[in-house]
LOKE-482776 format. One record per atom (N, C-alpha, C): atom name; y, z, x. Coordinates in Angstrom, 1 decimal. Example, Ala and Ser with C-alpha at 12.3 -4.5 7.8 and 13.67 -1.06 7.14 Angstrom:
<atoms>
atom tiza:N&py:-5.7&pz:7.8&px:13.2
atom tiza:CA&py:-4.5&pz:7.8&px:12.3
atom tiza:C&py:-3.3&pz:7.8&px:13.2
atom tiza:N&py:-2.2&pz:7.1&px:12.8
atom tiza:CA&py:-1.1&pz:7.1&px:13.7
atom tiza:C&py:0.0&pz:7.9&px:12.9
</atoms>
This chain:
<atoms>
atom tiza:N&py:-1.2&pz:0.0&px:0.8
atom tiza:CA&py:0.0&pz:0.0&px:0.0
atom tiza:C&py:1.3&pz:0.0&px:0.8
atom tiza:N&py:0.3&pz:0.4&px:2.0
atom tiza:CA&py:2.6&pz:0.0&px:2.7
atom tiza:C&py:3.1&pz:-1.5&px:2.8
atom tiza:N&py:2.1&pz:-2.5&px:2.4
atom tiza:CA&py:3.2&pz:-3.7&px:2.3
atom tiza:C&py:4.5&pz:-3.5&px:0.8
atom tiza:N&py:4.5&pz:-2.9&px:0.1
atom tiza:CA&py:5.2&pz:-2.7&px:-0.9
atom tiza:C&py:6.0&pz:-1.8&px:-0.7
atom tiza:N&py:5.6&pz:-0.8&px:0.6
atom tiza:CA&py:7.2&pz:0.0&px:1.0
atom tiza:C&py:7.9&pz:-0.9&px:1.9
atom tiza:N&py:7.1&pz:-1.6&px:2.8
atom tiza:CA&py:8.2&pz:-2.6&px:3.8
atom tiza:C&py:8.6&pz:-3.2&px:2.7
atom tiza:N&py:8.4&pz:-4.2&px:1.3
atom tiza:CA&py:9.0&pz:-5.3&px:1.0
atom tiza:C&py:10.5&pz:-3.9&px:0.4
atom tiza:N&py:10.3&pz:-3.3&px:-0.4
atom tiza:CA&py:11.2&pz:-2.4&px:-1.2
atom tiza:C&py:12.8&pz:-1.6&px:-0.1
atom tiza:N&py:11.6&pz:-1.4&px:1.4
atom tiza:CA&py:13.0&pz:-1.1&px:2.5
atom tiza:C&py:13.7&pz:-2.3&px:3.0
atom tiza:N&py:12.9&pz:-3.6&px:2.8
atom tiza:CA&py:13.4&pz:-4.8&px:3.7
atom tiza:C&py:14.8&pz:-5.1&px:2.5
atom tiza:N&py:14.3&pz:-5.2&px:1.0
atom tiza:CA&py:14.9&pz:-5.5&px:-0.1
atom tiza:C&py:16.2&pz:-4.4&px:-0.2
atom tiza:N&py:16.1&pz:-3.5&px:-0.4
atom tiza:CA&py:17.0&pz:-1.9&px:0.4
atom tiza:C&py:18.2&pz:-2.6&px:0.9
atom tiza:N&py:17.7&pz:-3.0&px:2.5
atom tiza:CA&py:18.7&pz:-2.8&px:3.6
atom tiza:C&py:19.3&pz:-4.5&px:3.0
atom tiza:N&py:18.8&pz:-5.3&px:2.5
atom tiza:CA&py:19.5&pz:-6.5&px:2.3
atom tiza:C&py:20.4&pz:-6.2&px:1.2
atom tiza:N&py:20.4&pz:-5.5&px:0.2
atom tiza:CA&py:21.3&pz:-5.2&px:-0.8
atom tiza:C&py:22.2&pz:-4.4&px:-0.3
atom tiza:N&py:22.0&pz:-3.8&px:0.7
atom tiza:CA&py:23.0&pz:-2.6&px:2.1
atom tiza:C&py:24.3&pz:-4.1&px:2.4
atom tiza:N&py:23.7&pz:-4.7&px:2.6
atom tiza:CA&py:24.0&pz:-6.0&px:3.3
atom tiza:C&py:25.1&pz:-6.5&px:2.8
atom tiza:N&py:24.6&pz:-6.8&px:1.3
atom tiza:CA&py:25.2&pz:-7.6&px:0.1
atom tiza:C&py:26.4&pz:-6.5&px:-0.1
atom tiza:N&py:26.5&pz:-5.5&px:0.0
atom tiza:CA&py:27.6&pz:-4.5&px:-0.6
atom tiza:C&py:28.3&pz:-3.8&px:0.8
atom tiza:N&py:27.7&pz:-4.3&px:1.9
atom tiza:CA&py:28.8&pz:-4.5&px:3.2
atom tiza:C&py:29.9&pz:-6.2&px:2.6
atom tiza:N&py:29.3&pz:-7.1&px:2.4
atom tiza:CA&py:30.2&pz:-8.0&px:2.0
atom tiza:C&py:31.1&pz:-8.2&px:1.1
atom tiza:N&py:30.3&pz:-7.7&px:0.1
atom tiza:CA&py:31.3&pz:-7.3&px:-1.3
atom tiza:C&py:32.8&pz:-6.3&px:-0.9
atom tiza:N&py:32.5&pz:-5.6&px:-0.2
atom tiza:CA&py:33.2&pz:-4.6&px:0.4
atom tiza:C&py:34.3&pz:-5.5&px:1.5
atom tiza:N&py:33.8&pz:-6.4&px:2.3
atom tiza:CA&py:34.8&pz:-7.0&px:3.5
atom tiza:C&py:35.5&pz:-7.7&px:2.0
atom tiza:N&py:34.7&pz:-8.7&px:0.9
atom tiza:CA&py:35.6&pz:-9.8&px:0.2
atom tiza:C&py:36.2&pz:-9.3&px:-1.2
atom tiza:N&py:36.8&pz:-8.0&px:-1.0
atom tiza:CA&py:36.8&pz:-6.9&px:-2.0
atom tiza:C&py:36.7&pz:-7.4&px:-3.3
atom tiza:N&py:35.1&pz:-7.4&px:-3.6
atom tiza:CA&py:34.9&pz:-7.5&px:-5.0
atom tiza:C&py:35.1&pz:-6.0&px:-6.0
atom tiza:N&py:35.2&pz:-6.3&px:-7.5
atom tiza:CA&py:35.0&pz:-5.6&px:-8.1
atom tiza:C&py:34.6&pz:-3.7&px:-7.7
atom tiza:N&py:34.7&pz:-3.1&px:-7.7
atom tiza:CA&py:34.2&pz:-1.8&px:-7.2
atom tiza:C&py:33.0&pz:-1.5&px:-8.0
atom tiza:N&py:32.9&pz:-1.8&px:-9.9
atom tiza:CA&py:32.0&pz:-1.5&px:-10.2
atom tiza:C&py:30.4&pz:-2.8&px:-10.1
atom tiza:N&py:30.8&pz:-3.8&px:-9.4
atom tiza:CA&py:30.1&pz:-4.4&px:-8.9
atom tiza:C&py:29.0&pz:-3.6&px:-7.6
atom tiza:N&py:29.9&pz:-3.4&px:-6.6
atom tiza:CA&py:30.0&pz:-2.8&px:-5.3
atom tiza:C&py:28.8&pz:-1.6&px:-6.1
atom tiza:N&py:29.4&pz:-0.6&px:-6.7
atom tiza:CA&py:28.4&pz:0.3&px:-7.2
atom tiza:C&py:27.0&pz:0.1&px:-7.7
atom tiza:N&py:27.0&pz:-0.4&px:-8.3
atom tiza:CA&py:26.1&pz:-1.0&px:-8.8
atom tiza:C&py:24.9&pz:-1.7&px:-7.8
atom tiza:N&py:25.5&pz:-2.4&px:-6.9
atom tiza:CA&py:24.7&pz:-2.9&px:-5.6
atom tiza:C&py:24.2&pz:-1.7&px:-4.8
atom tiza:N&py:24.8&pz:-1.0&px:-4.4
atom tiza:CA&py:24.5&pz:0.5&px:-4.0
atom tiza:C&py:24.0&pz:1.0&px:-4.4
atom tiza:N&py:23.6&pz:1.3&px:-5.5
atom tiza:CA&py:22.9&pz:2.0&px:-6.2
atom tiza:C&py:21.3&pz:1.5&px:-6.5
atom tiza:N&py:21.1&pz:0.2&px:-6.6
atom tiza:CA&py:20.3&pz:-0.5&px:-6.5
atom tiza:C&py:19.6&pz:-0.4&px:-5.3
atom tiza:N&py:20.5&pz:-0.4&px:-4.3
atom tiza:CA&py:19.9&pz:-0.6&px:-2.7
atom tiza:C&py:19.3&pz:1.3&px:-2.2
atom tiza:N&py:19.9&pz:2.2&px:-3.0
atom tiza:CA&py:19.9&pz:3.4&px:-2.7
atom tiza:C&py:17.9&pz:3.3&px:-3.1
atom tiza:N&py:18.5&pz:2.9&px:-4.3
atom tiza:CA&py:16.6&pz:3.3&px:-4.8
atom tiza:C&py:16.0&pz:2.6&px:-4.3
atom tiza:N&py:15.9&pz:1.4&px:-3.9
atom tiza:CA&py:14.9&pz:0.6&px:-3.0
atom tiza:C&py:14.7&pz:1.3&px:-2.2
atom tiza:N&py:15.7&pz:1.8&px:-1.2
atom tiza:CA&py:15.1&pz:2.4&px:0.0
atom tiza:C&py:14.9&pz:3.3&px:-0.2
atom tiza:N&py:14.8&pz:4.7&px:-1.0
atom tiza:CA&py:14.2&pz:5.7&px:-1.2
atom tiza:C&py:12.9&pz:6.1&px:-1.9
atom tiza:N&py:12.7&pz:4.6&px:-2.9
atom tiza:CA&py:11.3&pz:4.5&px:-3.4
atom tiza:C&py:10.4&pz:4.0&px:-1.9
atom tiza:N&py:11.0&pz:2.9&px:-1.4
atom tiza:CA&py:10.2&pz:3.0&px:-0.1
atom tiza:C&py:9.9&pz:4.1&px:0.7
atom tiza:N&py:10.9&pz:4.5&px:1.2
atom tiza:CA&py:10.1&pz:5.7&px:2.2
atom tiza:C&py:9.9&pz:6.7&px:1.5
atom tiza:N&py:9.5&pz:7.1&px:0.1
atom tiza:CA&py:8.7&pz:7.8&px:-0.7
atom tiza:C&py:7.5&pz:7.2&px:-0.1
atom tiza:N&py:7.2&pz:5.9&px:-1.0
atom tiza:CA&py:5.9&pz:5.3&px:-1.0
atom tiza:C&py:5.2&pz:5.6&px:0.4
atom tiza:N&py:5.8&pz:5.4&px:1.4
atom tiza:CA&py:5.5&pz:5.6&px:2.8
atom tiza:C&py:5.0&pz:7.2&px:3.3
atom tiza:N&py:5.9&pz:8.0&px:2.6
atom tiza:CA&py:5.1&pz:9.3&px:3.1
atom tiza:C&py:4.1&pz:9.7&px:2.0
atom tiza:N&py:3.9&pz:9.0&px:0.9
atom tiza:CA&py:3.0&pz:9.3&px:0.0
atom tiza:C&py:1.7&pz:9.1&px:0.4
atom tiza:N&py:1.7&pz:7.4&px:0.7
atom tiza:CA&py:0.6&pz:7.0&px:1.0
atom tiza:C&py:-0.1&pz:7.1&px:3.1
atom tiza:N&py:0.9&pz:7.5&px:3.5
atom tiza:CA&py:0.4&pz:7.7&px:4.9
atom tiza:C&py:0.1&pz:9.2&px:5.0
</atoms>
């Protein structure tokens, strides 16, 4: 099952990504949030999944 925590941290840090850009091409803020927020749970369901299953 850890390929579904790497895709969830890979997915994570890319939405990290997307709301580093949002942020340089100041979009919307409740856009911005929303991407964050998204990207928060990706990466914390992953490294859940990760210490769950290892």
């Amino acid at each position: 099952m850890s390929g579904l925590s790497t895709v969830l941290i890979v997915v994570g840090l890319f939405l990290l990504g997307g709301v580093y850009s949002f942020v340089k091409q100041q979009m919307p803020k409740s856009l911005i949030i929303l991407l964050s927020i998204g990207a928060a749970m990706c990466l914390v369901a992953g490294v859940v999944r990760l210490e769950v299953w290892n």
